[in-house]
Backbone bond lengths (Angstrom), bond angles and torsions (degrees), N, CA, C in turn:
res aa  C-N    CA-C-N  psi(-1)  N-CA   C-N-CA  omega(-1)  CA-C   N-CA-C  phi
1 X - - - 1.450 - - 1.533 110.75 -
2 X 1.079 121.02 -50.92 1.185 128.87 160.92 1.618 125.07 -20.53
3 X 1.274 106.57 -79.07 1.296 110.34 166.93 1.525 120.94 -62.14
4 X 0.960 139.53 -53.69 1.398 122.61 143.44 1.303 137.20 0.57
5 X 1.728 108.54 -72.60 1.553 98.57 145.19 1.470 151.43 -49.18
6 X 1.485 101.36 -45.40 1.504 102.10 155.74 1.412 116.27 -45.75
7 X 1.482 102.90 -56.40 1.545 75.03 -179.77 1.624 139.60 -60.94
8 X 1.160 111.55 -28.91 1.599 144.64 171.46 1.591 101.80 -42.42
9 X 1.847 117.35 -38.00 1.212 128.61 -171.58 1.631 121.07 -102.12
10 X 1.077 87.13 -4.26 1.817 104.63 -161.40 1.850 85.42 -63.81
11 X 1.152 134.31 -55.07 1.391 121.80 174.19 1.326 121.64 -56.62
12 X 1.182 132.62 -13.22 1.400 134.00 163.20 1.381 120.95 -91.08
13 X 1.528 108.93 0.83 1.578 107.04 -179.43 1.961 116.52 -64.30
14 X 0.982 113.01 -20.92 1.471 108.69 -172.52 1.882 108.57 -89.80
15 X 1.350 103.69 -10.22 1.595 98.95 165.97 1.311 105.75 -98.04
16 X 1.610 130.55 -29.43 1.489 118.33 170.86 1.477 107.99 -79.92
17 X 0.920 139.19 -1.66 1.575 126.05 152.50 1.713 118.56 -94.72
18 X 1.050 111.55 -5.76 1.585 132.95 162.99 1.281 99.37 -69.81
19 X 0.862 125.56 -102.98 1.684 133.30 128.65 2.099 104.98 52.66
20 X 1.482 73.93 -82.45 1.857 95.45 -146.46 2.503 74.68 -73.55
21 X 1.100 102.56 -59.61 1.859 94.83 171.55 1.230 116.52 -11.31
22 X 1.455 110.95 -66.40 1.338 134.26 -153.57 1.488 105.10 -61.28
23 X 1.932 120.27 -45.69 0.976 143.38 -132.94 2.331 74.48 -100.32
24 X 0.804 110.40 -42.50 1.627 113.44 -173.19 1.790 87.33 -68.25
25 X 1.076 121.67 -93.26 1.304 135.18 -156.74 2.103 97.97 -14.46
26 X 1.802 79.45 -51.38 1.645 90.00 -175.20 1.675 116.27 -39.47
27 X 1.179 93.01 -71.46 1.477 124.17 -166.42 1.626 91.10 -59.08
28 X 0.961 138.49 -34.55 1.918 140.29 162.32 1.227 103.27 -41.72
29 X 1.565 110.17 -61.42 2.002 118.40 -162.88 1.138 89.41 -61.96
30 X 1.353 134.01 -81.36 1.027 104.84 -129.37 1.744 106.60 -96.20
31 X 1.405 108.43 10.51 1.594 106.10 158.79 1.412 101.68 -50.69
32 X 1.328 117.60 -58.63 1.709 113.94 -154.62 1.708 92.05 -88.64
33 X 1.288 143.04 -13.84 1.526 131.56 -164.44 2.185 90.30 -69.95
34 X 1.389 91.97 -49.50 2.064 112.09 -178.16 0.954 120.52 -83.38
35 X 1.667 111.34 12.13 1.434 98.12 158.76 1.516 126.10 -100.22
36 X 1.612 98.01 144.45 1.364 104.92 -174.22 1.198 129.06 -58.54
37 X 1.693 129.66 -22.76 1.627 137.91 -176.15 1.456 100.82 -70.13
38 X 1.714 103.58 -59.17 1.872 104.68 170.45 1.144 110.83 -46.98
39 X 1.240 133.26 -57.44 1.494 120.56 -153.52 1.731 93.75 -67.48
40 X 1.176 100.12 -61.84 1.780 92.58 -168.97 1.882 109.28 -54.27
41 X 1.095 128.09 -30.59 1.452 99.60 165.06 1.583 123.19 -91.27
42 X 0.845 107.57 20.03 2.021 120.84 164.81 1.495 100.45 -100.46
43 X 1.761 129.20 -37.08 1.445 101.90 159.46 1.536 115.63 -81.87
44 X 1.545 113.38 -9.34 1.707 100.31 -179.80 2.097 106.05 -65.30
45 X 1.331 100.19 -39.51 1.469 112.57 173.91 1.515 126.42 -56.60
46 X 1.358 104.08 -26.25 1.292 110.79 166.32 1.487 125.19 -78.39
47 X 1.359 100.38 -42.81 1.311 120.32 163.06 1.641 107.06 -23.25
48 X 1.571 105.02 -85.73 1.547 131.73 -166.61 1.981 91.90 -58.80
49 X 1.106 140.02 -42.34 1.474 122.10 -176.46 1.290 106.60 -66.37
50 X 1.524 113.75 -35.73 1.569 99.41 177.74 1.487 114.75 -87.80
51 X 1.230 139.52 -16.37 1.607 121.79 140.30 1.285 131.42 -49.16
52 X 1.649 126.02 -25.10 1.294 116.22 162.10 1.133 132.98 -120.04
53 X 1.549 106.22 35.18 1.378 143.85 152.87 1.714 108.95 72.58
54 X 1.100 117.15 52.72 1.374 130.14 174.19 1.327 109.12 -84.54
55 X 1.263 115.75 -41.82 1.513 116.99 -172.82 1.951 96.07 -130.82
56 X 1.229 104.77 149.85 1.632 118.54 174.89 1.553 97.23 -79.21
57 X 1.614 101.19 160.19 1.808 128.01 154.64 1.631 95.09 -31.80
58 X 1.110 123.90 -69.02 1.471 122.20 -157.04 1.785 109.85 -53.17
59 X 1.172 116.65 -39.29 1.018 133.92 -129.62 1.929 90.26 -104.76
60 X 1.432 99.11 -48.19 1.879 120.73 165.69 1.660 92.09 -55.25
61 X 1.198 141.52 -96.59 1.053 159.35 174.82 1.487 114.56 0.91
62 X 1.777 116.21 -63.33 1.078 134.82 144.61 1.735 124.50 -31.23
63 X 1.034 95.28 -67.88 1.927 112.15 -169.58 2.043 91.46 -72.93
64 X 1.285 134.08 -7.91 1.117 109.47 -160.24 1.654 82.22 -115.56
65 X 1.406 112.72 -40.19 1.723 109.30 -169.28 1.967 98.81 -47.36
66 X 1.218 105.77 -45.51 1.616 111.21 -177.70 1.394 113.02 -59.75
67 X 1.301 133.44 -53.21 1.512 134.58 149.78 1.407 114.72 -39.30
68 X 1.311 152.52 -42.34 1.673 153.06 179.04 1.714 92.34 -68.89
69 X 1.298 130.92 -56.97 1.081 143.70 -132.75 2.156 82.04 -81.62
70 X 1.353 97.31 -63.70 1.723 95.72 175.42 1.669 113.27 -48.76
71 X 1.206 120.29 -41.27 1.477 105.12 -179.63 1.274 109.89 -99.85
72 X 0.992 144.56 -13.11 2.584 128.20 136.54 1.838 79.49 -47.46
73 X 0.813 156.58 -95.14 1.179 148.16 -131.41 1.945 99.77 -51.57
74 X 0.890 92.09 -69.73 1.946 96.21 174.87 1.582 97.56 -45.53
75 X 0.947 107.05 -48.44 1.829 97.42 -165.27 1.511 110.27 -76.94
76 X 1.219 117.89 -12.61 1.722 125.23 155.86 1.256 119.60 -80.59
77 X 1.270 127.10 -14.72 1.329 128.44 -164.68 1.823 99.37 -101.33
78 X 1.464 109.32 -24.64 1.712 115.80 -174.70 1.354 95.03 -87.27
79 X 1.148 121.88 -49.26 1.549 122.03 -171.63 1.494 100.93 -67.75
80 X 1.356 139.86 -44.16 1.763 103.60 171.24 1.298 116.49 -104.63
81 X 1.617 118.65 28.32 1.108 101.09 146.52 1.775 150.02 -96.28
């Protein structure tokens, strides 16, 4: 029976390995989107543009609330797991 099905599936193999890609790529982003080393040197980087005035208060403020907001997000995601 087994093989049978395979065969039955063998035309669907290039969307379930499409599929199973998609499902890696994922699980990549947002390893590195929640991680804590990145996030903290994307606010250390923010840091240094707004000391040499690349970007305004508003703009730091903005770009950093979104960085805090990703790591409470990591720190919810460790705690129930």
């Amino acid at each position: 029976m087994g093989l049978i099905k395979e065969l039955l599936l063998l035309p669907a193999a290039p969307v379930r390995g499409t599929g199973w890609v998609l499902r890696q790529v994922l699980t990549e982003a947002e390893r590195q989107y929640y991680d804590p080393a990145v996030v903290q040197r994307e606010l250390r980087e923010l840091a240094e543009q707004l000391d040499s005035g690349q970007i305004d208060e508003a703009e730091f403020d903005r770009r950093e609330d979104a960085l805090l907001d990703r790591l409470e997000e990591l720190r919810k995601r460790q705690a129930g797991a």
